[in-house]
Every structure is written in C-alpha cells, then in structure tokens.
Biopython code that builds the backbone (N, CA, C, O; Angstrom):
import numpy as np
from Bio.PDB.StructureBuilder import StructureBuilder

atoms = [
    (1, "UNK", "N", (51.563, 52.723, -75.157)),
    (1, "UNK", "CA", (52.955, 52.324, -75.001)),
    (1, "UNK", "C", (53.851, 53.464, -75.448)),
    (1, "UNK", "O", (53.308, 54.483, -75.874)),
    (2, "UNK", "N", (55.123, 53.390, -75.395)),
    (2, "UNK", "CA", (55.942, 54.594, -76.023)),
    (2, "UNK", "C", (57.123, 53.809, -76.864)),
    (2, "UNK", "O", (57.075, 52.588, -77.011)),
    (3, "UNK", "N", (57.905, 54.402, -77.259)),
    (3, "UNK", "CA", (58.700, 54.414, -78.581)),
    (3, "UNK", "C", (59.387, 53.221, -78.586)),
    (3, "UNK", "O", (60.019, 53.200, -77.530)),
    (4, "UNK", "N", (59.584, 52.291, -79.167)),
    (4, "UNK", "CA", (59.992, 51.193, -79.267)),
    (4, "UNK", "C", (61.828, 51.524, -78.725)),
    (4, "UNK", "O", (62.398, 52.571, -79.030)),
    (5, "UNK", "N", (62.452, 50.482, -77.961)),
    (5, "UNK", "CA", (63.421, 50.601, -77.164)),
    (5, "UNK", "C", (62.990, 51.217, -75.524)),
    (5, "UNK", "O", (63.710, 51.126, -74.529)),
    (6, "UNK", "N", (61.647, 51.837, -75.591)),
    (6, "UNK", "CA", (61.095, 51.829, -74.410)),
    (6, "UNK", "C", (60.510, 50.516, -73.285)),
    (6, "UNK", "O", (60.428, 49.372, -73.733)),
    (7, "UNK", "N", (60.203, 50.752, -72.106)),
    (7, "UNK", "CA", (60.126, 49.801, -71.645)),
    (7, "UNK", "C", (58.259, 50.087, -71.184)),
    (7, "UNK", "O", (58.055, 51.301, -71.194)),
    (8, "UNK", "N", (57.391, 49.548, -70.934)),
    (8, "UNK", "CA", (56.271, 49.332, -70.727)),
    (8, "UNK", "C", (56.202, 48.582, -69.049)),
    (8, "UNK", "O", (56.527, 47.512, -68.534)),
    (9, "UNK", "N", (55.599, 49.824, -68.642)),
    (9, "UNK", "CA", (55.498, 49.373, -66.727)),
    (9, "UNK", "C", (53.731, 48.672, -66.743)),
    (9, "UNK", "O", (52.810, 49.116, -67.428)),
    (10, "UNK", "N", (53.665, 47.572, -65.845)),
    (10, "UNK", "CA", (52.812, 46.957, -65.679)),
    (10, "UNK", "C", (52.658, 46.904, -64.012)),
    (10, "UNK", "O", (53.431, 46.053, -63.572)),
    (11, "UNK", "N", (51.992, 47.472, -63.098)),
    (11, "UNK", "CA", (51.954, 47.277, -61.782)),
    (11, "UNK", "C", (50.737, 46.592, -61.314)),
    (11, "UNK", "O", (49.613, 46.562, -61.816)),
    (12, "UNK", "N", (51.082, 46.188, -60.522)),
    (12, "UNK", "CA", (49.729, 45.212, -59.664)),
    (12, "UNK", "C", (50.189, 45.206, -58.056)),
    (12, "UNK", "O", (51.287, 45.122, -57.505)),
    (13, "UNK", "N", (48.740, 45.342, -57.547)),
    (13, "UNK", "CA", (48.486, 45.504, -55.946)),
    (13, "UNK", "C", (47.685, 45.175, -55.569)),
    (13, "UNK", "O", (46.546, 45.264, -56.026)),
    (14, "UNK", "N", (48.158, 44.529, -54.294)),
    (14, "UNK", "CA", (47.096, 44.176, -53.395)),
    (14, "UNK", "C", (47.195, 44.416, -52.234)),
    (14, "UNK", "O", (48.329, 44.641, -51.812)),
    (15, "UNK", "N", (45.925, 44.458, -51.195)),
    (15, "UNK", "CA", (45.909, 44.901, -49.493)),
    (15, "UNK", "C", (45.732, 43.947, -48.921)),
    (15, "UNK", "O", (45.034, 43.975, -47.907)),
    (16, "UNK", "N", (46.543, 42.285, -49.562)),
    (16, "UNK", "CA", (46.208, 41.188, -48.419)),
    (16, "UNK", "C", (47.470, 41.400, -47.564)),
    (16, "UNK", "O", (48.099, 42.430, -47.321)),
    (17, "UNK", "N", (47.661, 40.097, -47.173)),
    (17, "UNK", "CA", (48.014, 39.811, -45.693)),
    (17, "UNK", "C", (50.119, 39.895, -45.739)),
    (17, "UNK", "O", (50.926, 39.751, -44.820)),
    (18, "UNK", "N", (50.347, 40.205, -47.340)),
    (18, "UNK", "CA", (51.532, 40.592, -46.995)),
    (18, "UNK", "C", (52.504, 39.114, -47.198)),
    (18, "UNK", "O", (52.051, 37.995, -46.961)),
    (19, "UNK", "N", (53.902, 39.377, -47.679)),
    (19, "UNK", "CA", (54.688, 38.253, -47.265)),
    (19, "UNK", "C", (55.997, 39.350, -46.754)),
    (19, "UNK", "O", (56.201, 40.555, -46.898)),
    (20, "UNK", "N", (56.831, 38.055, -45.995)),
    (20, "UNK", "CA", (57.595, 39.139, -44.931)),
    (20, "UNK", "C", (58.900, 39.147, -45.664)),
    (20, "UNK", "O", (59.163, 38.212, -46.420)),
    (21, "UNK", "N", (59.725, 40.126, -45.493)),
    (21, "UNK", "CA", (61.328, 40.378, -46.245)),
    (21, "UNK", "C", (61.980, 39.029, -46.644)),
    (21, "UNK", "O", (62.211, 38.957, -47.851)),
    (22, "UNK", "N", (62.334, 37.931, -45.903)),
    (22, "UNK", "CA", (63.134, 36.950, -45.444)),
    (22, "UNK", "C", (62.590, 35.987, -46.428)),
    (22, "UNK", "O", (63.257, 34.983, -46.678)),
    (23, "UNK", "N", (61.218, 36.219, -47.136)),
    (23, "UNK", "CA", (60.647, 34.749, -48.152)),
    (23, "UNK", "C", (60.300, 35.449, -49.404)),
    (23, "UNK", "O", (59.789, 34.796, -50.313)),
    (24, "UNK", "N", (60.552, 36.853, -49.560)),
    (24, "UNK", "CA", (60.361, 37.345, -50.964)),
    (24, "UNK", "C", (61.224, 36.676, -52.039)),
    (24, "UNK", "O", (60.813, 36.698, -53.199)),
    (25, "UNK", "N", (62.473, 36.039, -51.725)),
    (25, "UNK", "CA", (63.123, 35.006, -52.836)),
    (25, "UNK", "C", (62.650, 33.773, -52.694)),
    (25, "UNK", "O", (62.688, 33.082, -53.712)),
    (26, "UNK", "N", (62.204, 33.283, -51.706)),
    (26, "UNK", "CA", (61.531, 31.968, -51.768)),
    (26, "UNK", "C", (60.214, 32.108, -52.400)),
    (26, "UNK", "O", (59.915, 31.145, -53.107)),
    (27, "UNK", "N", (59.325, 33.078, -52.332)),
    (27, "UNK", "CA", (58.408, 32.929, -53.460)),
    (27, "UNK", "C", (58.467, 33.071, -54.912)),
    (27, "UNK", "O", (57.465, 33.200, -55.615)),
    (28, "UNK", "N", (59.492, 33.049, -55.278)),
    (28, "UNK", "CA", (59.845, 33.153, -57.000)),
    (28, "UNK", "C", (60.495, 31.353, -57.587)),
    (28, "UNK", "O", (60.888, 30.991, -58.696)),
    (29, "UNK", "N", (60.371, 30.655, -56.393)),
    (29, "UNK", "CA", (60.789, 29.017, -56.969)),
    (29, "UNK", "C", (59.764, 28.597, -56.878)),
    (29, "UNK", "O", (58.898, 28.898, -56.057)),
    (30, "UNK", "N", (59.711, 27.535, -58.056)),
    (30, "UNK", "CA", (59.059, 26.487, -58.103)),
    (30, "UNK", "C", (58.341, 25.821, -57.303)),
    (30, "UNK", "O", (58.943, 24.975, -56.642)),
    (31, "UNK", "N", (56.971, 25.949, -57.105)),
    (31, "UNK", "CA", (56.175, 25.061, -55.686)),
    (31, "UNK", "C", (56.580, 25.379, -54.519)),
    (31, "UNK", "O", (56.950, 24.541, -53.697)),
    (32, "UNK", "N", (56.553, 26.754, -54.290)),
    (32, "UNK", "CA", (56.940, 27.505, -53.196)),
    (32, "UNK", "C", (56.023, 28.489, -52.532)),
    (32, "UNK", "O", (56.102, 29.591, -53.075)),
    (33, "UNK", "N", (55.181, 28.442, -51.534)),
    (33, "UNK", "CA", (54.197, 29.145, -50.941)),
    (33, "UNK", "C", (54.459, 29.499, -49.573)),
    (33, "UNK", "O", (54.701, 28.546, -48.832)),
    (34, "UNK", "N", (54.464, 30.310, -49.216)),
    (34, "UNK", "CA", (54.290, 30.976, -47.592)),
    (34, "UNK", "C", (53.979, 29.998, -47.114)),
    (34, "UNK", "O", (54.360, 28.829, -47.051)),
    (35, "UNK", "N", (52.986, 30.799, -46.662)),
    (35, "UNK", "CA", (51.596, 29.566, -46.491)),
    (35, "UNK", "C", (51.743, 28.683, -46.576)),
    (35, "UNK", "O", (51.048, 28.288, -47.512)),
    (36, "UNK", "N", (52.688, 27.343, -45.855)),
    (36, "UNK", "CA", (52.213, 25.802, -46.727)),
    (36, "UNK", "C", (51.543, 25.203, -45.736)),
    (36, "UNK", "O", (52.009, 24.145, -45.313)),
    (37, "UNK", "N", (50.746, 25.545, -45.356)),
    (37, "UNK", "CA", (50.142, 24.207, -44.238)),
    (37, "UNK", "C", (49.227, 23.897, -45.054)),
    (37, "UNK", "O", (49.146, 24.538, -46.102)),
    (38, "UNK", "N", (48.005, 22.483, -44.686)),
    (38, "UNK", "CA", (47.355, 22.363, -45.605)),
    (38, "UNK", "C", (46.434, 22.838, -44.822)),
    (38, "UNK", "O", (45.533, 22.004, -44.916)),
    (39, "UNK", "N", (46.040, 23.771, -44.003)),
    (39, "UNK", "CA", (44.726, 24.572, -43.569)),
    (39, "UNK", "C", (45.003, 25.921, -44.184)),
    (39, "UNK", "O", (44.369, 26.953, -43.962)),
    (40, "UNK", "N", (45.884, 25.792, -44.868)),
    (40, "UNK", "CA", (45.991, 27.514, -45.840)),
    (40, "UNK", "C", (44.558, 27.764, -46.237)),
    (40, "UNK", "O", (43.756, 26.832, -46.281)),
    (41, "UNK", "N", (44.170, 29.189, -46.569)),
    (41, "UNK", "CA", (42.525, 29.603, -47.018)),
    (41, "UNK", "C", (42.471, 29.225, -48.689)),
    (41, "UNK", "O", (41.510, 28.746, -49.291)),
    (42, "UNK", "N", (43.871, 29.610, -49.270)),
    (42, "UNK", "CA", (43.842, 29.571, -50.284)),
    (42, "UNK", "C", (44.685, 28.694, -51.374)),
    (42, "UNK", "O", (45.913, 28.662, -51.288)),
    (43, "UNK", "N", (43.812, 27.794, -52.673)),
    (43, "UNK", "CA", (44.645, 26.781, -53.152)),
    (43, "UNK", "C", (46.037, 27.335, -53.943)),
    (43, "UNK", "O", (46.567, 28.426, -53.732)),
    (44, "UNK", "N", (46.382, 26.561, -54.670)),
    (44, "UNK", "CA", (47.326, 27.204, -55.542)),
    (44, "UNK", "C", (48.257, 26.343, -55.262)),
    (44, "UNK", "O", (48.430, 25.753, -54.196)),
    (45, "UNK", "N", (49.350, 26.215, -57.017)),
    (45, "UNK", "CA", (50.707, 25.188, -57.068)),
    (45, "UNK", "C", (51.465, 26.067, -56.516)),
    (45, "UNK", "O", (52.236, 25.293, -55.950)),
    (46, "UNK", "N", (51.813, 27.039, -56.264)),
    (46, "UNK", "CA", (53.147, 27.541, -56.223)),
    (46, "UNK", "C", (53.941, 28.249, -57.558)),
    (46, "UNK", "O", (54.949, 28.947, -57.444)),
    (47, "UNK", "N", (53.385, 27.975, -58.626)),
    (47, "UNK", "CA", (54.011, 28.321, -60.003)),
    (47, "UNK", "C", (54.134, 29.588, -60.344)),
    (47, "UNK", "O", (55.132, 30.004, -60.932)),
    (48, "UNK", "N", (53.117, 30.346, -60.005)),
    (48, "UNK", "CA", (52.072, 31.582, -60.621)),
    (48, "UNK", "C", (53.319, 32.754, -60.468)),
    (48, "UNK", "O", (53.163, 33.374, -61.520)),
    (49, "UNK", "N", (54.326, 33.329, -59.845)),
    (49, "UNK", "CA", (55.234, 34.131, -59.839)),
    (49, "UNK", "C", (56.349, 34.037, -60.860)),
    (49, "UNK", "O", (56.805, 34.791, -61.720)),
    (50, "UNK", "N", (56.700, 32.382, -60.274)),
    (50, "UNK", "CA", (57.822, 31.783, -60.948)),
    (50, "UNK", "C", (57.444, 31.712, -62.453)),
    (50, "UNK", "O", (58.397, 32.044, -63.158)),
    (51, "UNK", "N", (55.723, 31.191, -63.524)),
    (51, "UNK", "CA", (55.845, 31.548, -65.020)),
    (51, "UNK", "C", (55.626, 32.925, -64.980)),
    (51, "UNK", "O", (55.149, 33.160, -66.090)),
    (52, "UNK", "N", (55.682, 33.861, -64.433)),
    (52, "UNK", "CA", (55.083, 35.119, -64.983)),
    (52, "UNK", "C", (56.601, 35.835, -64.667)),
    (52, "UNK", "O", (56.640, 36.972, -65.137)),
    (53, "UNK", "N", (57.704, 35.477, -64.061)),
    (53, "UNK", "CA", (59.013, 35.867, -64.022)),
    (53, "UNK", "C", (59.401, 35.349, -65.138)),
    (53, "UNK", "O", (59.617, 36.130, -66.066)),
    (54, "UNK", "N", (59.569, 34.090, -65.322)),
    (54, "UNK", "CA", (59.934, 33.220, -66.545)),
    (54, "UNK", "C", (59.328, 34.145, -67.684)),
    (54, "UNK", "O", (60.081, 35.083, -67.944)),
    (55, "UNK", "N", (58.153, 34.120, -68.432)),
    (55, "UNK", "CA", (57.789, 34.567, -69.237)),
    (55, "UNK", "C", (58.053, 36.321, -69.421)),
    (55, "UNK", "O", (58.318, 36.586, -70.593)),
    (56, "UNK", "N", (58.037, 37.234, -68.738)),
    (56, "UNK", "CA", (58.644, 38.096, -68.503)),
    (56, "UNK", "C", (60.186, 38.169, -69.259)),
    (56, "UNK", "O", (60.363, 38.899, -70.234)),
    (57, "UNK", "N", (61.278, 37.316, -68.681)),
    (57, "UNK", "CA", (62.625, 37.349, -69.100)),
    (57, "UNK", "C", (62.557, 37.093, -70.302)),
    (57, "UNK", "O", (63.099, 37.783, -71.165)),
    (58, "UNK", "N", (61.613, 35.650, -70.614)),
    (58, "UNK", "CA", (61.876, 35.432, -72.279)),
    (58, "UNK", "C", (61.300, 36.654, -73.244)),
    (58, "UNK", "O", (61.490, 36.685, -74.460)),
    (59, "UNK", "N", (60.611, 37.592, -72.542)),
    (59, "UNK", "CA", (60.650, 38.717, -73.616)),
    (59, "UNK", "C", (61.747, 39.679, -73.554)),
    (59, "UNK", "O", (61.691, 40.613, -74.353)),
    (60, "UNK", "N", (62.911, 39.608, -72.604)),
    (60, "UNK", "CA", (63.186, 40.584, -72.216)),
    (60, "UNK", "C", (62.993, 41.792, -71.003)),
    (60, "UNK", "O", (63.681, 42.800, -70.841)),
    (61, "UNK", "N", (61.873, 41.347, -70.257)),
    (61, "UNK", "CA", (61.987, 42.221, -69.208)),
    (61, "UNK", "C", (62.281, 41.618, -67.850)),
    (61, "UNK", "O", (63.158, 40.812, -67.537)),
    (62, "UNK", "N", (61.192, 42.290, -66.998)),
    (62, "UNK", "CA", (61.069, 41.898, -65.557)),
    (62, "UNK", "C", (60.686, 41.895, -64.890)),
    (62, "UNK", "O", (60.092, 42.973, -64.917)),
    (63, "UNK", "N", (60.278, 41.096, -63.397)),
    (63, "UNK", "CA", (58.969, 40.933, -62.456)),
    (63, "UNK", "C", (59.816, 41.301, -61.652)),
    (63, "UNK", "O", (61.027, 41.151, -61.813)),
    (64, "UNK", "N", (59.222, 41.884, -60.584)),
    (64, "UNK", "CA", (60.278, 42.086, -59.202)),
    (64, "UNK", "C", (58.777, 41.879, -58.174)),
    (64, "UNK", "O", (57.609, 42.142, -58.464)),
    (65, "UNK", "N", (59.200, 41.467, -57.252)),
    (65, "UNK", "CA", (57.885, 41.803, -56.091)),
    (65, "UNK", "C", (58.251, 42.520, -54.368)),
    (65, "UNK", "O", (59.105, 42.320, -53.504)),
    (66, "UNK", "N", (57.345, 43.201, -54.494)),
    (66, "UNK", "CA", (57.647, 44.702, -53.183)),
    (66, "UNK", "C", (56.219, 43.865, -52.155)),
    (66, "UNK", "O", (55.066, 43.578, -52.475)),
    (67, "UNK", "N", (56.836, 43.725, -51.117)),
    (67, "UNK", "CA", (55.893, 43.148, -50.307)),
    (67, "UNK", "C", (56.399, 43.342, -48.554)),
    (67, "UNK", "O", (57.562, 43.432, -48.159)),
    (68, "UNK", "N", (55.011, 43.371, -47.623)),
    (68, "UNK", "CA", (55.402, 43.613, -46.628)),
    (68, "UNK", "C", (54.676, 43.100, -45.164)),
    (68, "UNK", "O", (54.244, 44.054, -44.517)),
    (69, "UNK", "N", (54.541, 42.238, -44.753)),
    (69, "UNK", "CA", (53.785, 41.913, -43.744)),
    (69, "UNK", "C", (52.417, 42.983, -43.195)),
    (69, "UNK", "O", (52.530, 44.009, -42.525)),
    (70, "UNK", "N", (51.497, 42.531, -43.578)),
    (70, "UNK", "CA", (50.217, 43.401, -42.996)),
    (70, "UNK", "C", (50.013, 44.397, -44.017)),
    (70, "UNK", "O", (48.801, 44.608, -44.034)),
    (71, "UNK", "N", (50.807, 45.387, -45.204)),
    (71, "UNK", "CA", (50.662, 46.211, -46.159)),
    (71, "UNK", "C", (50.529, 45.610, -47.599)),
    (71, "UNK", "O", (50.385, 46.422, -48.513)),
    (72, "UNK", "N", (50.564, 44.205, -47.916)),
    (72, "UNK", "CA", (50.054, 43.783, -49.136)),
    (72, "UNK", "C", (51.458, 43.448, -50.074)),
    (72, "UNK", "O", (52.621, 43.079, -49.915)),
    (73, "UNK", "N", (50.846, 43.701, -50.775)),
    (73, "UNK", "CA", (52.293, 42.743, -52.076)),
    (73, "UNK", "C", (51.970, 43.628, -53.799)),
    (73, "UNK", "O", (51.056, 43.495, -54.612)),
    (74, "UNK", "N", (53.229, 44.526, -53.781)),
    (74, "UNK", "CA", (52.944, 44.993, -55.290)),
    (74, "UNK", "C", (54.072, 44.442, -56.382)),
    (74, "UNK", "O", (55.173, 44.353, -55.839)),
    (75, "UNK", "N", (54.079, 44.147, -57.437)),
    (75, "UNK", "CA", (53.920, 43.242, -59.265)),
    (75, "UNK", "C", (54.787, 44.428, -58.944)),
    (75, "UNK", "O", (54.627, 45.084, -57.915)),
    (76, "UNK", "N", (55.891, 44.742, -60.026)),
    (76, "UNK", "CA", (56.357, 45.400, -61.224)),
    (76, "UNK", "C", (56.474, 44.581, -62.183)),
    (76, "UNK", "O", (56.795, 43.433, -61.878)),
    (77, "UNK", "N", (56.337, 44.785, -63.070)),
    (77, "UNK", "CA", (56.526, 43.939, -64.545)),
    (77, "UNK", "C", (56.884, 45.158, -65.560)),
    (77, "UNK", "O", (56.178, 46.145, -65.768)),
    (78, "UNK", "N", (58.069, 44.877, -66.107)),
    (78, "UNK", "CA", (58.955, 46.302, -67.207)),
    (78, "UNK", "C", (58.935, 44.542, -68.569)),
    (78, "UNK", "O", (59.435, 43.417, -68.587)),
    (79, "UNK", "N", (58.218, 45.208, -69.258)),
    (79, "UNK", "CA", (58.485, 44.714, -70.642)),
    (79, "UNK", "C", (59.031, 45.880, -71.587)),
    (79, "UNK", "O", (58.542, 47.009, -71.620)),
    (80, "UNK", "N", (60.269, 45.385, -72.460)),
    (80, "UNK", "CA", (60.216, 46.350, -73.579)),
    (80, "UNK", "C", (59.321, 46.563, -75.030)),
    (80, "UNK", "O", (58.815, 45.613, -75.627)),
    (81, "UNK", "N", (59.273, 47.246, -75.247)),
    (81, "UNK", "CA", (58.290, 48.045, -76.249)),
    (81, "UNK", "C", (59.617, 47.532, -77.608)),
    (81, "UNK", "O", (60.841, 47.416, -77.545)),
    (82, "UNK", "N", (58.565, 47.324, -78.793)),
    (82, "UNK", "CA", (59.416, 46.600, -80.045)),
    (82, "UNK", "C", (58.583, 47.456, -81.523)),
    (82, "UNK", "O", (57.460, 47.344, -82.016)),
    (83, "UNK", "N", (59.386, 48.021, -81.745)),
    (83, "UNK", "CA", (58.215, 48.523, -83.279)),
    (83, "UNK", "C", (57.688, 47.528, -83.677)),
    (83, "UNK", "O", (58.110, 46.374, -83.603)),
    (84, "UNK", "N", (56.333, 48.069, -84.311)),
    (84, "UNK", "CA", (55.339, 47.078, -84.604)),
    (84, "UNK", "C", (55.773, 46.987, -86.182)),
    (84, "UNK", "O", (55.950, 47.909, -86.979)),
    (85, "UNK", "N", (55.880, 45.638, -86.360)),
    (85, "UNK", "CA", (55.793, 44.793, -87.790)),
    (85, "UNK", "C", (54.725, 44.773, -88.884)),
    (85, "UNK", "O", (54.870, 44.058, -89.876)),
]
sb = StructureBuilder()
sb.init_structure("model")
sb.init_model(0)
sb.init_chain("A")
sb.init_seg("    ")
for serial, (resi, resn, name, xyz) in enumerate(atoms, 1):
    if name == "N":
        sb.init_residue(resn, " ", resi, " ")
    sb.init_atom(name, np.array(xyz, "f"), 0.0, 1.0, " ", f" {name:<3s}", serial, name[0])
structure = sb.get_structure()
C-alpha cells in the first residue's frame, strides 16, 4: 500500500460476454441483472455490485465498472489507505 491519505487501486477483469453502455447504471441497483430471463447460464441475486459499491463508499472509496459488449467487464475499486493503529 502507500502512505496513508493515499488511495489503494484494486482492479478486476474479465473476457466474458460483456454488458452494453445503456445498462452499466442499471447494474449497480438492487436485483438488477442483464440477463433476466430465467434460461440465463448463470444464477445470482443481483446484489453482488450493488454491496461491493455500498461497502466500498462506507470506507470511503469507490467501484466504478468499464464494460463493453463482446470485450468483458473491468472492477476499479480506489480505497483509501489510513495509518495503521
């Protein structure tokens, strides 16, 4: 990590199937999936963005998500750095 008042980058990626410009804010609510049919491949509430944004803010930082039809979906997550106690 670096000097406390710094911020700590956390990235994550993937090469699936992408979500398109127009639903990147609809995937940050509550029980909200692309995908909703029920022949989707894959389960899931809908939550998993929305606590990890949530939890994120209550420390202070932030999730953003970069995503693109057919090129995959990448995480930023900026937490700040706090001297250790």
């Amino acid at each position: 990590l670096g000097p406390a008042g710094a911020n700590a980058a956390i990235t994550l990626r993937d090469t699936g199937c992408g979500i398109a410009e127009e639903d990147l804010e609809r995937v940050m609510l509550p029980f909200v999936q692309v995908a909703g049919s029920l022949s989707r491949n894959f389960g899931g509430s809908g939550l998993g963005l929305t606590i990890a944004r949530d939890l994120c803010a209550l420390h202070g930082g932030s999730l953003k998500v970069i995503s693109a039809i057919g090129r995959g979906t990448t995480i930023e997550i900026l937490l700040p750095v706090t001297a250790a106690v």
